[in-house]
C-alpha positions in Angstrom: -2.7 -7.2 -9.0 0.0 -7.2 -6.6 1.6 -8.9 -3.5 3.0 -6.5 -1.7 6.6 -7.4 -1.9 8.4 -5.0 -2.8 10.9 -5.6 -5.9 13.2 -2.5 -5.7 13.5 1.4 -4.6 13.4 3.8 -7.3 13.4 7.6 -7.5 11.5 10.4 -9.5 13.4 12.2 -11.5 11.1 14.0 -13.1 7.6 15.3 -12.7 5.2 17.8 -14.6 2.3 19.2 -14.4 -0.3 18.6 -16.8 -3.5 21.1 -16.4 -4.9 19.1 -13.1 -2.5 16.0 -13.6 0.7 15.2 -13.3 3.3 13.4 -15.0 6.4 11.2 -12.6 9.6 10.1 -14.5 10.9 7.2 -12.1 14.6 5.5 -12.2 14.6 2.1 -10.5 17.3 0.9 -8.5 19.1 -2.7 -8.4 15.9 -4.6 -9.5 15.2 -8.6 -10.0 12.6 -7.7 -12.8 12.3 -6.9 -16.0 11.9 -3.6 -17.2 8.6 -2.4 -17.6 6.9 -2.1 -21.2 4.7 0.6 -22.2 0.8 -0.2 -20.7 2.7 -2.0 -17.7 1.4 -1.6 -14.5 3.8 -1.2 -11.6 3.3 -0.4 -8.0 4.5 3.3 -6.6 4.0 3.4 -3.1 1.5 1.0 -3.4 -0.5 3.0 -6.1 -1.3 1.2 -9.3 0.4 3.6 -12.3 0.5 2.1 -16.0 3.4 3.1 -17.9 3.4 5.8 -20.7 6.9 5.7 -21.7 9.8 3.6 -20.9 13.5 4.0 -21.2 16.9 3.4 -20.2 16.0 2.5 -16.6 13.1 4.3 -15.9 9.5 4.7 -16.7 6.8 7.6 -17.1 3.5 7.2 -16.0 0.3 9.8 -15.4 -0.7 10.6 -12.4 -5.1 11.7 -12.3 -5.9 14.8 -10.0 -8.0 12.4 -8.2 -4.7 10.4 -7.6 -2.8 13.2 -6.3 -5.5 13.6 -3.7 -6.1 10.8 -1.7 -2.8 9.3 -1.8 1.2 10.6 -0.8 1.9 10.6 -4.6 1.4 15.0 -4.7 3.5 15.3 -2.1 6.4 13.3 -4.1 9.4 15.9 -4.7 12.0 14.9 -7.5 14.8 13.0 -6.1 12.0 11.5 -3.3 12.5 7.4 -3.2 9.7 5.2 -4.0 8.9 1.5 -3.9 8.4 -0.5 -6.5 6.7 -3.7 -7.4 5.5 -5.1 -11.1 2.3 -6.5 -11.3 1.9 -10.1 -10.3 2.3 -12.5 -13.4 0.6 -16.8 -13.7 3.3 -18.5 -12.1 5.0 -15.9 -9.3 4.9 -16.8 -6.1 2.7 -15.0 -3.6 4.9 -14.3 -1.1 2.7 -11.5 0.5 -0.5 -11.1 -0.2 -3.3 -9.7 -2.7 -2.6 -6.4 -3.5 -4.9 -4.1 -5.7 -2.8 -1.1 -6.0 -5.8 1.3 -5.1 -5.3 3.2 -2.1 -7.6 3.4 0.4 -6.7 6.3 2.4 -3.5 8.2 3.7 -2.1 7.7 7.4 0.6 9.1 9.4 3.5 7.6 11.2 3.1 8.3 15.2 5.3 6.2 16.6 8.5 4.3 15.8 10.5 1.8 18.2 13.4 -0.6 18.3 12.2 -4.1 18.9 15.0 -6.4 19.6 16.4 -5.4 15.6 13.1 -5.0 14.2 11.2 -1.9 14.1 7.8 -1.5 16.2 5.9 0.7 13.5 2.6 2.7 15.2 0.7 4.2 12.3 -2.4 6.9 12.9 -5.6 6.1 10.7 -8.8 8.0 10.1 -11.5 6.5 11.8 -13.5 5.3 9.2 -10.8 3.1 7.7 -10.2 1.1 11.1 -13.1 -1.3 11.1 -10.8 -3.1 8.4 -8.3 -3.9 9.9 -7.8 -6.5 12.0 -5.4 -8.1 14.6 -2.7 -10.3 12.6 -4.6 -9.5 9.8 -2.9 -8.2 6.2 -2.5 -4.4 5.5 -0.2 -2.5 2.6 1.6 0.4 3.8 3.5 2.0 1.0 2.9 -1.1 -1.3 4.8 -2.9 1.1 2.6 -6.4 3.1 2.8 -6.1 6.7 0.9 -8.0 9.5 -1.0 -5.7 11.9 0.3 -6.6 15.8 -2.4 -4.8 17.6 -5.0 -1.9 17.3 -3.5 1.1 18.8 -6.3 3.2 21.3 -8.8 3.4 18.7 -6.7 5.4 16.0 -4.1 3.4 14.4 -2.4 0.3 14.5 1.4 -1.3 14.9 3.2 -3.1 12.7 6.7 -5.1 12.8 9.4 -4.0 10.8 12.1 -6.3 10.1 15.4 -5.6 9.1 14.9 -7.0 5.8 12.2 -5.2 4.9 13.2 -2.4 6.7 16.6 -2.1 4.4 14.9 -3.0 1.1 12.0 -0.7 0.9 11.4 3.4 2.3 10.4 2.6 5.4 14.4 2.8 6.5 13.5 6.7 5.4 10.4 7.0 7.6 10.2 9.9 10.2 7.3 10.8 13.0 4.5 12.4 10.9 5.5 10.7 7.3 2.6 10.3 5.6 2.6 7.0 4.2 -0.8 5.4 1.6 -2.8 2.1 3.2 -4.4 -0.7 1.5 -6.8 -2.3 3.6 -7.0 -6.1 3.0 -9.3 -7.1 0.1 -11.5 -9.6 2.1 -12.2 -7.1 4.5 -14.1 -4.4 2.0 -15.8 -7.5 0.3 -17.0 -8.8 3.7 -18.8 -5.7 4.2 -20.1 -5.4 1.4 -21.8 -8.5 1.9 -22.9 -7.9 5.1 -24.4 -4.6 4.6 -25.4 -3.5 1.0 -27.5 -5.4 -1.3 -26.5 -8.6 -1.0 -27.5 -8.7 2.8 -30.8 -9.3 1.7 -29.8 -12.4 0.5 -29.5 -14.4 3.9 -25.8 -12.4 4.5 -25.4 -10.8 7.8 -22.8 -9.4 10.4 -24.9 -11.9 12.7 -24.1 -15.2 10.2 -20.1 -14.2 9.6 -19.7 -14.2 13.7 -21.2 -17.4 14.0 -18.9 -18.8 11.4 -15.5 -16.7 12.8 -15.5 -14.4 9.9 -15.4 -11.4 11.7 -14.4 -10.2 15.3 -15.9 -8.4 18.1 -14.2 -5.3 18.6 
């Protein structure tokens, strides 16, 4: 489990492929934690990896086929930066919020705008992902919490960069079409799931978490 706050910027400096998997070698930067031990798990891009190997500032962890294909983590290059975050240990403070670490899809950046000195942050996201995400509601994008400012025509959503967050994580690095891995907000995939599988039958209904201002009309 995670928060979402990211604790420093690293860099691969290695990869290999293993048959269908691959291996990452990452360096981490100036960091406020301690390094990692072997079975550690620690945040890349917002993807839950467990350390194999650890050494002099740097880890190595596997990466599953099924990992390389449904988040940004294939398309990582050696030398490409990545943010970092240790998993959350009794006694941190939650600064952000409940992370898992598994990625829910891949989205794109569309649009990017200066805001006073934040950064207006429009991200594109397949439609099947959107019913999750709500307005001022939490979202991960690259392992990093943000607060969703509005839906954006049906397709994506914006987000407010500040200049904190902006300097201490990748997004200072992002570009129009960056493909970037989202997190949806844990509440939201449980509220469904209570609303529409199994557990529905039980008295739990889209109908009863409106009355009681758990969900929104879109």
């Amino acid at each position: 489990m995670f928060t979402g706050i990211i604790r420093s910027v690293g860099r691969i400096a290695e990869r290999a492929d293993r048959g269908d998997d691959r291996r990452l070698t990452i360096e981490w930067g100036a960091a406020d934690w301690p390094p990692p031990s072997v079975g550690d798990s620690v945040a890349v891009n917002g993807v839950c990896l467990t350390a194999a190997a650890c050494g002099d500032r740097q880890f190595t962890a596997d990466v599953s086929a099924q990992t390389l294909a449904v988040t940004t983590l294939g398309e990582l290059a050696v030398g490409s930066s990545v943010n970092l975050e240790p998993s959350l240990r009794v006694g941190d403070s939650l600064d952000g919020h409940f992370v898992s670490g598994h990625v829910d899809g891949v989205g794109r950046v569309r649009a990017l705008a200066a805001a006073g000195r934040s950064t207006q942050l429009q991200i594109e996201l397949a439609a099947g992902l959107l019913p999750y995400v709500a307005r001022k509601g939490s979202i991960t994008v690259d392992g990093v919490s943000l607060t969703v400012n509005s839906l954006v025509d049906g397709t994506g959503f914006e987000v407010n960069i500040v200049p904190h967050t902006r300097e201490m994580t990748i997004i200072s690095e992002y570009r129009i079409g960056t493909a970037v891995n989202i997190e949806v907000d844990l509440i939201a995939r449980y509220l469904e799931r209570l609303a529409t599988g199994a557990e529905a039958a039980a008295g739990v209904s889209l109908e009863l978490l409106r009355k009681h201002g758990y969900t929104v009309e879109r």
